[in-house]
Kinemage of the C-alpha trace (Angstrom):
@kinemage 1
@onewidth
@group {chain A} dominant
@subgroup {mainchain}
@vectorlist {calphas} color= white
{ca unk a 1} P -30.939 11.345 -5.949
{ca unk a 2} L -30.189 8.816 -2.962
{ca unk a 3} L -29.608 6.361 -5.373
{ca unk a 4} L -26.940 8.061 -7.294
{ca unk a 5} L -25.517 9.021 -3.941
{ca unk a 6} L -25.276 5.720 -2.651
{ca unk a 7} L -23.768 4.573 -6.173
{ca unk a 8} L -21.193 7.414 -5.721
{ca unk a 9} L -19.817 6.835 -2.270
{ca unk a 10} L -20.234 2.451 -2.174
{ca unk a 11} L -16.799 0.852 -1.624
{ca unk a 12} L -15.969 -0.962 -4.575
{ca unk a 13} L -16.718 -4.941 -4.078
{ca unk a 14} L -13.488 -6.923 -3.290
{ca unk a 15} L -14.102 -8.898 -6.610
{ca unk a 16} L -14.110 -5.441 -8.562
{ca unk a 17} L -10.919 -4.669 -7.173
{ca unk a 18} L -9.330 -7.835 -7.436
{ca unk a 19} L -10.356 -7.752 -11.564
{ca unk a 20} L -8.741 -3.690 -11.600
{ca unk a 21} L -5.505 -4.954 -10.074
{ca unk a 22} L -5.450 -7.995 -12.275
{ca unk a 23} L -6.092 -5.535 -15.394
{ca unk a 24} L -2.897 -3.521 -14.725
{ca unk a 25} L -1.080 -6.259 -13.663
{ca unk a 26} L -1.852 -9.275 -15.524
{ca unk a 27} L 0.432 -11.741 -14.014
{ca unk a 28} L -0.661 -10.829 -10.666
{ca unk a 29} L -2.457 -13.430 -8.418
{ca unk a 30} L -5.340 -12.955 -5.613
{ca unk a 31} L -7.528 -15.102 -3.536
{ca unk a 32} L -10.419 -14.565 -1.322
{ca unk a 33} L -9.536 -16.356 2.014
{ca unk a 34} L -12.832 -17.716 3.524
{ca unk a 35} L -14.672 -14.989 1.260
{ca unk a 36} L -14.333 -12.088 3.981
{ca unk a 37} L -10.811 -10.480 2.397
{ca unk a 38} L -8.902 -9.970 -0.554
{ca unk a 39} L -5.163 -10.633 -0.904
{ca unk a 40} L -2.989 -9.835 -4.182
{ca unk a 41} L 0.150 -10.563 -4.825
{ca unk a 42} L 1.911 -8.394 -7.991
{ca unk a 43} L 5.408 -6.646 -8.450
{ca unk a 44} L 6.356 -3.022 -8.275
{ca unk a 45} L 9.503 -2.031 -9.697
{ca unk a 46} L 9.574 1.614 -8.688
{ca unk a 47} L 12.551 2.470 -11.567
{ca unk a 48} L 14.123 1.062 -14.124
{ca unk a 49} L 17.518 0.906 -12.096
{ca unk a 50} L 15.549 -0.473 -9.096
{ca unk a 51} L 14.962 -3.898 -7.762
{ca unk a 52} L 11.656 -5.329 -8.739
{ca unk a 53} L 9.543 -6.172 -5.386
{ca unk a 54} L 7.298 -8.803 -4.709
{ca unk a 55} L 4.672 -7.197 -2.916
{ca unk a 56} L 1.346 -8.252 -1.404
{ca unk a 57} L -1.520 -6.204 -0.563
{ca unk a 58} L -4.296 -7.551 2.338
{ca unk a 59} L -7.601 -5.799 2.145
{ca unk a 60} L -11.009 -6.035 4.377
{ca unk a 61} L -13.886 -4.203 2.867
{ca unk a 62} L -14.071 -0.830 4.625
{ca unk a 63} L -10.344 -1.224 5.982
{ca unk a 64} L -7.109 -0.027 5.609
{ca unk a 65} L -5.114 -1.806 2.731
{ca unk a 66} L -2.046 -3.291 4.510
{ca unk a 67} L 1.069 -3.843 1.734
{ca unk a 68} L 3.600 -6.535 2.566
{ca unk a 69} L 7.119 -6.098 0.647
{ca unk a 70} L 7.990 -9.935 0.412
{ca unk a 71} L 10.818 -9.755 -1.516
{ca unk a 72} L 13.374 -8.342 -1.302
{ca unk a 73} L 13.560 -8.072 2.360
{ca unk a 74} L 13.154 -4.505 3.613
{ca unk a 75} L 16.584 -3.497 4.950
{ca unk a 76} L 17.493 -0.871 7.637
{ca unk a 77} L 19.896 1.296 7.875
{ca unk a 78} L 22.517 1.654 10.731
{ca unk a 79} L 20.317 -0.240 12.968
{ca unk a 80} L 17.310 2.472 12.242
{ca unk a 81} L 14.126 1.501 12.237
{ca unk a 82} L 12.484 1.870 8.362
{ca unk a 83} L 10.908 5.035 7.983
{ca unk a 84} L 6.947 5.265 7.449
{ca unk a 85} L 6.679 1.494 8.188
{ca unk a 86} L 3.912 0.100 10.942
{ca unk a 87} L 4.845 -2.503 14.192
{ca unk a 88} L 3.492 -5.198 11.500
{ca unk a 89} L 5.919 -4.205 8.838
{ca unk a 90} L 3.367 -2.913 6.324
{ca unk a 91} L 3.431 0.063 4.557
{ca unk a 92} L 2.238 3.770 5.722
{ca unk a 93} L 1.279 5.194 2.810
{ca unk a 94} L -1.079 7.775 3.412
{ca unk a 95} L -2.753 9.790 6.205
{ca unk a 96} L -5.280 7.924 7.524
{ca unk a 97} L -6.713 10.455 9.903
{ca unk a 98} L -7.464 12.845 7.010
{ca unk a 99} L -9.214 10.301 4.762
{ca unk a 100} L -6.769 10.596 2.173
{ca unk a 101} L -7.757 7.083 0.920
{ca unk a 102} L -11.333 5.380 1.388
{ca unk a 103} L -12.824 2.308 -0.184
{ca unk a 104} L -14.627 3.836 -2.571
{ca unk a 105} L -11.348 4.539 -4.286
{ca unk a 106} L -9.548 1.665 -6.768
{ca unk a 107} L -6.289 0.010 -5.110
{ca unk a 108} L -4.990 -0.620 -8.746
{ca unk a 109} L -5.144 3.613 -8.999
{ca unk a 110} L -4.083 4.576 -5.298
{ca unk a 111} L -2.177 2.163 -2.830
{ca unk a 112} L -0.201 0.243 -5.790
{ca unk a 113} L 1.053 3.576 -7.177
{ca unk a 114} L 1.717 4.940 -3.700
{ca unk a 115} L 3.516 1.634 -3.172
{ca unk a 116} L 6.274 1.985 -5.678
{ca unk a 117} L 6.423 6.123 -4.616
{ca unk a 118} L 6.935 4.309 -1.087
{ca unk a 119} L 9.815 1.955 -2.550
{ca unk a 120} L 11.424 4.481 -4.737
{ca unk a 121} L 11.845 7.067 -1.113
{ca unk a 122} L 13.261 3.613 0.784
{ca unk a 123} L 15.711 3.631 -1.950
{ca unk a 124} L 16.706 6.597 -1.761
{ca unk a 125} L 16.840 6.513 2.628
{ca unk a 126} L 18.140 3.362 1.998
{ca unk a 127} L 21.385 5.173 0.172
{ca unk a 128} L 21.325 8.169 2.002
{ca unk a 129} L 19.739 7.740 5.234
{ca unk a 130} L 16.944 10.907 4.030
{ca unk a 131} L 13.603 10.154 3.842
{ca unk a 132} L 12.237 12.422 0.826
{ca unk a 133} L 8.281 11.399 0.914
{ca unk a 134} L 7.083 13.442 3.089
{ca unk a 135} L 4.769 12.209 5.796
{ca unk a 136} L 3.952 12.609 9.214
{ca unk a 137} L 5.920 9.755 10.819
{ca unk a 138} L 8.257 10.814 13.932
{ca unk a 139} L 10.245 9.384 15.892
{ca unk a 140} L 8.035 6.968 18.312
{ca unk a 141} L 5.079 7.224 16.227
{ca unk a 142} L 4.991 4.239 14.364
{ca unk a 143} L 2.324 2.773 16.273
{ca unk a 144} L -0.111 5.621 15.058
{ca unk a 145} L -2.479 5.094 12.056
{ca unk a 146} L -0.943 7.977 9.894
{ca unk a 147} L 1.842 8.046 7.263
């Protein structure tokens, strides 16, 4: 029984998650920077009239996935400050403080798919300056760990 348990609730090994990102996205790259991280780089394109995104995703076993939109840049609008975004420009994509995403959990099946949801709402803010994802992000919160 502890055994099954621990099987059940082990974060999935960087190299397992690297090989499930690579499997729905086969022209993605990744590396393992001095073995201690993961880093992919793939493209979302979160509709067929939207751009296509270069985006890269920065993991730590046990840690928050941080997504980087390299290209295109991230735009704001009227000088305001993009919505659901942390001070290091990555992505808030869930609520961290309710464990809505854990390591045990595949990137390839969470963060990537919450990463285009993410770019599809920008578009939409982007165009008409409402954010329509949802989230808990206000106004002088973006140093805060939820999303």
């Amino acid at each position: 029984m502890i055994g099954s348990l621990w099987t059940r609730f082990r974060p999935y090994t960087l190299a397992r998650q690297a090989a499930r990102l690579r499997s729905v996205q086969p022209d993605s790259t990744f590396k393992f920077p001095g073995g201690s991280y993961l880093v992919w780089h793939g493209r979302v394109q979160p509709h067929p009239l939207s751009d296509t995104y270069k985006i890269s995703i920065r993991y730590r076993l046990r840690n928050r996935p941080k997504v980087f939109v390299l290209s295109p840049k991230l735009k704001t609008r009227n000088s305001e400050p993009i919505p659901h975004t942390f001070p290091d420009n990555t992505l808030c994509l869930f609520r961290f403080k309710y464990r809505e995403w854990a390591s045990r959990m595949w990137i390839a099946e969470t963060i990537l798919p919450w990463t285009s949801l993410w770019l599809y709402y920008y578009e939409i803010w982007l165009a008409t300056g409402d954010w329509l994802g949802g989230g808990e992000h206000l106004e002088g919160t973006r140093k805060s760990e939820s999303g």
